[in-house]
TORKOL-4160 file (C-alpha; in steps of 0.2 Angstrom, whole numbers, padded with zeros to 4 digits, m for minus):
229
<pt num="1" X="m0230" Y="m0019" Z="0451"/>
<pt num="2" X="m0219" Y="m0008" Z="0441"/>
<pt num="3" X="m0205" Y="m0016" Z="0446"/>
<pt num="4" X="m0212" Y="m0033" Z="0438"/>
<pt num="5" X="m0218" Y="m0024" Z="0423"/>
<pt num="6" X="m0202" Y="m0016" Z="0417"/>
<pt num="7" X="m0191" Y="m0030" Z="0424"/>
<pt num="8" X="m0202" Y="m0043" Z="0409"/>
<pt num="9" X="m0199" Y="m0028" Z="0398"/>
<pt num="10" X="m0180" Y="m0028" Z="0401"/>
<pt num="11" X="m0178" Y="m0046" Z="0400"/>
<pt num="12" X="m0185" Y="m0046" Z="0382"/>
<pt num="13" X="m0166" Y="m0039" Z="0379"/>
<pt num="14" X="m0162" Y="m0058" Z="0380"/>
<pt num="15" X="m0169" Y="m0062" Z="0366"/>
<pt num="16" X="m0167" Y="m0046" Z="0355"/>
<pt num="17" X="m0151" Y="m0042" Z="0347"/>
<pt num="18" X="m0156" Y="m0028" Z="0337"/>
<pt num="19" X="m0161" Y="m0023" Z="0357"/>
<pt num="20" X="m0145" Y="m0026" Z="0362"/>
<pt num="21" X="m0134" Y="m0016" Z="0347"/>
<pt num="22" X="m0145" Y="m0001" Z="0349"/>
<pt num="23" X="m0143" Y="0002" Z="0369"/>
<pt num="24" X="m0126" Y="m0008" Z="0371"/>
<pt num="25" X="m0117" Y="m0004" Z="0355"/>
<pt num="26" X="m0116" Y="m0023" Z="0348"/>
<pt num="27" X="m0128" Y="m0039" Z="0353"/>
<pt num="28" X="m0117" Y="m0050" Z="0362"/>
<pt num="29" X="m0125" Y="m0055" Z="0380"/>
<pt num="30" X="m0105" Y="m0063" Z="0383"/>
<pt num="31" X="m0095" Y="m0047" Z="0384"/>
<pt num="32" X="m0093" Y="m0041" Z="0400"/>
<pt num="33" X="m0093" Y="m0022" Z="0401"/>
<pt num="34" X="m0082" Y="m0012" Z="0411"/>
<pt num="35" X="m0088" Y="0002" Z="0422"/>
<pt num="36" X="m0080" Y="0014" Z="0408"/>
<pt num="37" X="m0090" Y="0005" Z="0396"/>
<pt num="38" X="m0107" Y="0004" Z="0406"/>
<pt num="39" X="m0106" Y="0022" Z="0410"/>
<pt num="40" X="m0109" Y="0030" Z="0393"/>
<pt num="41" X="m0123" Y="0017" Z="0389"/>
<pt num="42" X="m0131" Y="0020" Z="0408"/>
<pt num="43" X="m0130" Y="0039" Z="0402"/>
<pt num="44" X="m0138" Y="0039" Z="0386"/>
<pt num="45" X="m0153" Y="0027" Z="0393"/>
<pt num="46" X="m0157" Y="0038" Z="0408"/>
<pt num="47" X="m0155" Y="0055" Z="0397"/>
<pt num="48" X="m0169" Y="0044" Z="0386"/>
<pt num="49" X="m0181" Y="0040" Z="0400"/>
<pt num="50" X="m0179" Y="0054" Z="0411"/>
<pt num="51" X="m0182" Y="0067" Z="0398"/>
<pt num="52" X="m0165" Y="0074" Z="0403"/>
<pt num="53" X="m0146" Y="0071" Z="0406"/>
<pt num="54" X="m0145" Y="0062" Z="0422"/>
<pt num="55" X="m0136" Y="0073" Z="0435"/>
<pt num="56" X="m0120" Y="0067" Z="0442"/>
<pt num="57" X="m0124" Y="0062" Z="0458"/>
<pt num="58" X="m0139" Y="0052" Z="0451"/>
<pt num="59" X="m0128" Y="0045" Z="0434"/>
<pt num="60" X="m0114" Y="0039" Z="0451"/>
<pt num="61" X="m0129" Y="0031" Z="0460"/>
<pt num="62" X="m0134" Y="0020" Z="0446"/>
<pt num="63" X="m0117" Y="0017" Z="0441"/>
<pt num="64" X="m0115" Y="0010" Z="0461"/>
<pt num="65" X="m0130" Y="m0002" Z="0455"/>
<pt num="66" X="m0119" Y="m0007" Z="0440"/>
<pt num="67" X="m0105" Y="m0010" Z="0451"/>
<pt num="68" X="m0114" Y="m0022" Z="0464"/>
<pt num="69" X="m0123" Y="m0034" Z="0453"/>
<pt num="70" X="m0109" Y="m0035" Z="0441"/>
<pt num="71" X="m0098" Y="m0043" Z="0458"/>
<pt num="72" X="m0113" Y="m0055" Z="0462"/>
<pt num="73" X="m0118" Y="m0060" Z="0442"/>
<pt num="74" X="m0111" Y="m0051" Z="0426"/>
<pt num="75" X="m0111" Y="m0036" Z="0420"/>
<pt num="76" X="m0124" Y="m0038" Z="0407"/>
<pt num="77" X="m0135" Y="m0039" Z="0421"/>
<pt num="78" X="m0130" Y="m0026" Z="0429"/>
<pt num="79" X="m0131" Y="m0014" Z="0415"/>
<pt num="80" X="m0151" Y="m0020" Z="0417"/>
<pt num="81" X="m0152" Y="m0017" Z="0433"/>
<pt num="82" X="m0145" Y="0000" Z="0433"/>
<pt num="83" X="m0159" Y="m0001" Z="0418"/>
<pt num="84" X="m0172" Y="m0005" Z="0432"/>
<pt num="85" X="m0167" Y="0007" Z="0443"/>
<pt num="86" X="m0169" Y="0022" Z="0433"/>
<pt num="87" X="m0187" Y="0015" Z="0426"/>
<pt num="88" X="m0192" Y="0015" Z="0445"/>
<pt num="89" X="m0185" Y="0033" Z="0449"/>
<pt num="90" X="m0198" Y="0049" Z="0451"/>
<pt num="91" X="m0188" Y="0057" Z="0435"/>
<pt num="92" X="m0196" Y="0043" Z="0424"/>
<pt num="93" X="m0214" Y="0040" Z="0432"/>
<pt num="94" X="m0219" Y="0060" Z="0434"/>
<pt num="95" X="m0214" Y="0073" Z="0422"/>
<pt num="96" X="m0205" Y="0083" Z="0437"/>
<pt num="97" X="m0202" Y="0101" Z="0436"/>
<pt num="98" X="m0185" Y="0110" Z="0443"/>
<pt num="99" X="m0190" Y="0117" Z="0457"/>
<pt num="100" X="m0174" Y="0129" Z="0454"/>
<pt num="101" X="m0182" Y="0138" Z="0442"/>
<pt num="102" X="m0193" Y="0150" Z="0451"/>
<pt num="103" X="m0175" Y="0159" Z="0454"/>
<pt num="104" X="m0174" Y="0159" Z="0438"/>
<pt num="105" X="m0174" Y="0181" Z="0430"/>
<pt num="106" X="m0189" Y="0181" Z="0421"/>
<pt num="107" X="m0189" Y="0190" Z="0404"/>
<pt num="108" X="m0204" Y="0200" Z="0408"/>
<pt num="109" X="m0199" Y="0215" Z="0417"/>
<pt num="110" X="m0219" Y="0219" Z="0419"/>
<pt num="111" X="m0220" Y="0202" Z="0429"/>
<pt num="112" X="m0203" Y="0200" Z="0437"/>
<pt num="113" X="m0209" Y="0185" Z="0449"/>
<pt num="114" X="m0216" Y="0174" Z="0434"/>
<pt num="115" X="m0202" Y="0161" Z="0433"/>
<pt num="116" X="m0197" Y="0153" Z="0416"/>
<pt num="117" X="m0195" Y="0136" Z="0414"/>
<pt num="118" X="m0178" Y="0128" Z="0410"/>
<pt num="119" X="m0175" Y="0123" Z="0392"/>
<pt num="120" X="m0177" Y="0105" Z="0394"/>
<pt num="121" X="m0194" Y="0108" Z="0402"/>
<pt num="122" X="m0199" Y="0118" Z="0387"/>
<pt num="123" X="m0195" Y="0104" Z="0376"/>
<pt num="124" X="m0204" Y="0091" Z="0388"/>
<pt num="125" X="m0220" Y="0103" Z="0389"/>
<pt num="126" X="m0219" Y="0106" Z="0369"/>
<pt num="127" X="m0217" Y="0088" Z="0367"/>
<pt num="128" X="m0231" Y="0080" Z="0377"/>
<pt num="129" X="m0243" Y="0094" Z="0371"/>
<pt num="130" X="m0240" Y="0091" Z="0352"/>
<pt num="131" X="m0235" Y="0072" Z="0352"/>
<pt num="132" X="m0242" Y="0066" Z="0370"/>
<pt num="133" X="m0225" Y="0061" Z="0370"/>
<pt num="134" X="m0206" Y="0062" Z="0376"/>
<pt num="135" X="m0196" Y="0074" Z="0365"/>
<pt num="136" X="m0185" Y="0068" Z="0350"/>
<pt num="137" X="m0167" Y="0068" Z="0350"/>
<pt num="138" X="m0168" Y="0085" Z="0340"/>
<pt num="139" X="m0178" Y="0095" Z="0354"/>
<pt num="140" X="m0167" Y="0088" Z="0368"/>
<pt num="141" X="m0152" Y="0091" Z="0359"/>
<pt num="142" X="m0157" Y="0112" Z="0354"/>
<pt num="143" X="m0163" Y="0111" Z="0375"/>
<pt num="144" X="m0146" Y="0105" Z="0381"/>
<pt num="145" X="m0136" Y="0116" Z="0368"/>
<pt num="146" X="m0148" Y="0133" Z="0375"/>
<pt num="147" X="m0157" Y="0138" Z="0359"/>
<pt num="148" X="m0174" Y="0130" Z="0361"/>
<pt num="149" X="m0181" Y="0147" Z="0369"/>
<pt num="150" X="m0174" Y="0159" Z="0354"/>
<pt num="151" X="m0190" Y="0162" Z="0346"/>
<pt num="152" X="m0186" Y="0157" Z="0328"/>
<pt num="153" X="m0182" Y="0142" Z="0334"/>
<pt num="154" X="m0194" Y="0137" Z="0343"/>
<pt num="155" X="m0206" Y="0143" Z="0329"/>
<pt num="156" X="m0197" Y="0129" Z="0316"/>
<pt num="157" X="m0199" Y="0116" Z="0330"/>
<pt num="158" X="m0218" Y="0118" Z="0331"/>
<pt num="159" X="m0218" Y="0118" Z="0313"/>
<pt num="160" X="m0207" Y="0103" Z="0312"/>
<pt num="161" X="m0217" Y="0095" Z="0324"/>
<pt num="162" X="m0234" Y="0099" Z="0318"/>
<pt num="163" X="m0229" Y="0091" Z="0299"/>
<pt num="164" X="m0223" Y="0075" Z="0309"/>
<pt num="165" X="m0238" Y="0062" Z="0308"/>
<pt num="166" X="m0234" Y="0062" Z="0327"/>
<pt num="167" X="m0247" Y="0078" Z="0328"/>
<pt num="168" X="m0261" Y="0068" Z="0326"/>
<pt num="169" X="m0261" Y="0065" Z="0345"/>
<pt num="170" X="m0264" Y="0084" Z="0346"/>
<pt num="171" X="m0281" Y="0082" Z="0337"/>
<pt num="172" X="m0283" Y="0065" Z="0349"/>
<pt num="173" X="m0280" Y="0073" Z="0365"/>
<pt num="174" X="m0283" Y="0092" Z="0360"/>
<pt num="175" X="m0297" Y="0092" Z="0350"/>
<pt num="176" X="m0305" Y="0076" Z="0357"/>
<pt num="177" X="m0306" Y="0085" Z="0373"/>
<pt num="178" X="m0310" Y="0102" Z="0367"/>
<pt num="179" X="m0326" Y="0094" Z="0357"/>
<pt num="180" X="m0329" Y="0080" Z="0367"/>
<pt num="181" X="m0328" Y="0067" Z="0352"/>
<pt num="182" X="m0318" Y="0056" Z="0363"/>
<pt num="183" X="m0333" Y="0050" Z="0368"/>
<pt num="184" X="m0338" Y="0041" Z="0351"/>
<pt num="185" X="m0324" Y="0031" Z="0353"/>
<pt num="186" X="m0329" Y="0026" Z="0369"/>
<pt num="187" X="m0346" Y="0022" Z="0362"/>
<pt num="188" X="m0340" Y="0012" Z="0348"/>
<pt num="189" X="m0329" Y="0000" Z="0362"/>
<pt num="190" X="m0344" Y="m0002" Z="0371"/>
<pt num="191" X="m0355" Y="m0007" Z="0355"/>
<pt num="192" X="m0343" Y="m0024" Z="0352"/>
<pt num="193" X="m0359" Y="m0035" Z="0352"/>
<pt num="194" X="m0366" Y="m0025" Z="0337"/>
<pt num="195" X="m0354" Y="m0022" Z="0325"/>
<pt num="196" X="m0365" Y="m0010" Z="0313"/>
<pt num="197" X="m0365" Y="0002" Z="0329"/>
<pt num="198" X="m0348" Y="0000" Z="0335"/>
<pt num="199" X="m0344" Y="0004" Z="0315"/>
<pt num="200" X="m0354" Y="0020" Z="0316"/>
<pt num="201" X="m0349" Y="0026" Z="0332"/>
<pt num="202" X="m0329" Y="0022" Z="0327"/>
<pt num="203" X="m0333" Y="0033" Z="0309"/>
<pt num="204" X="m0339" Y="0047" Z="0317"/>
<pt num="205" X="m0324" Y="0046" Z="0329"/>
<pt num="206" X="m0312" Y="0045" Z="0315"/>
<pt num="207" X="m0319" Y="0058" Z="0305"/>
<pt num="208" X="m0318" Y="0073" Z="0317"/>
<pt num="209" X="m0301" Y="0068" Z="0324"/>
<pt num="210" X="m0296" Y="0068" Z="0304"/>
<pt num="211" X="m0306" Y="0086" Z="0301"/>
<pt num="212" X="m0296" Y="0092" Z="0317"/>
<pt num="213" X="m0279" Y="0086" Z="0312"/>
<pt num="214" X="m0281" Y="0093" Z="0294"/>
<pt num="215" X="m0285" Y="0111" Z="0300"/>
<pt num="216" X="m0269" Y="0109" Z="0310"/>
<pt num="217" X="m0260" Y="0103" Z="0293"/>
<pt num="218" X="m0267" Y="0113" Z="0281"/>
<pt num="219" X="m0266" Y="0130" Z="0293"/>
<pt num="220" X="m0284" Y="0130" Z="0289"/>
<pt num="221" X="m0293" Y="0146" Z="0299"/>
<pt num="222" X="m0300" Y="0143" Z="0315"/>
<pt num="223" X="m0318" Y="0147" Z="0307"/>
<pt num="224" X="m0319" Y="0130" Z="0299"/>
<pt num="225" X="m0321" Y="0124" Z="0315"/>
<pt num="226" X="m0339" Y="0133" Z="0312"/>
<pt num="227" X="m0344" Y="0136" Z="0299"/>
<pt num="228" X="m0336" Y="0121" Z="0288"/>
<pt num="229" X="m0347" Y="0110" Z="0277"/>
């Protein structure tokens, strides 16, 4: 099934040349690509999908895709393929941990077995929490260069990311769950036959996951969680 899904979703790359410039560097399905070529491309998808440069055993496994069906078709499609390949992988379907890091120093001397996570996981778990969502270019880039973890910069992510309109996921998932108003949205789907209902059910939704997104924005305090008019 997942095999089919992303393999409709890749061929839409036939028809997209925008698609095309942005992952291959120009739109021409003609040009065939040279395994030095492919590589940089293959790299820079993977890094995008799996949350993380690819290692270089995996980045030589795809690339060994590449180089079979390029021999049996072109090398457009085998760019695709290697494409496929790391859709189907584990690093793409589950937000993996690196197991690794448990020997890991941790910084708390009063905890010594608490193992920190890696900078990349720090900007997957900050991500997903805020955005419900892979990281940005910006967060994978201050993971991969090891200043994500210094504390002021990690404090101007969160702020960065909590004036994106991204956030509003945070009062979606966050705040939905926390006050159960999730729910409401749930009633107001299930109300389709009446529209008056479904209408009231999908205002009530809106205005609390709009109340719980401003306290976020504004910095309200959390009081106005209570005691707000």
């Amino acid at each position: 099934t997942y095999s089919r899904c992303f393999s409709l979703v890749l061929s839409l790359l036939d028809s997209s040349e925008s698609a095309r410039k942005q992952l291959f560097g120009h739109p021409s399905l003609v040009e065939e690509f040279s395994a030095e070529a492919a590589r940089p491309v293959i790299e820079s998808f993977t890094r995008s999908a799996w949350r993380r440069k690819g290692t270089a055993e995996e980045i030589t496994a795809l690339m060994s895709v590449f180089g079979q069906v390029s021999q049996n078709e072109s090398s457009y499609e085998g760019i695709k393929e290697s494409m496929l390949a790391a859709l189907l992988s584990p690093s793409f379907l589950f937000r993996l941990e690196d197991t690794g890091a448990a020997a890991r120093t941790s910084r708390n001397t009063a905890s010594p077995h608490i193992a920190m996570v890696s900078p990349t996981e720090l900007a997957v778990r900050l991500s997903y929490f805020v955005w419900s969502a892979p990281p940005d270019e910006e967060l994978l880039r201050l993971a991969e260069n090891g200043t994500l973890q210094d504390d002021e910069v990690l404090r101007q992510q969160v702020r960065r990311m909590l004036a994106d309109p991204k956030r509003v996921a945070l009062a979606e998932n966050l705040g939905g769950e926390w006050f159960d108003y999730k729910k409401l949205r749930q009633q107001s789907a299930l109300n389709k036959r009446s529209d008056k209902m479904a209408g009231f059910y999908r205002t009530q939704f809106e205005e609390a996951l709009l109340f719980f997104d401003s306290v976020i924005r504004y910095r309200q305090p959390i009081f106005s969680l209570i005691d707000a008019n």
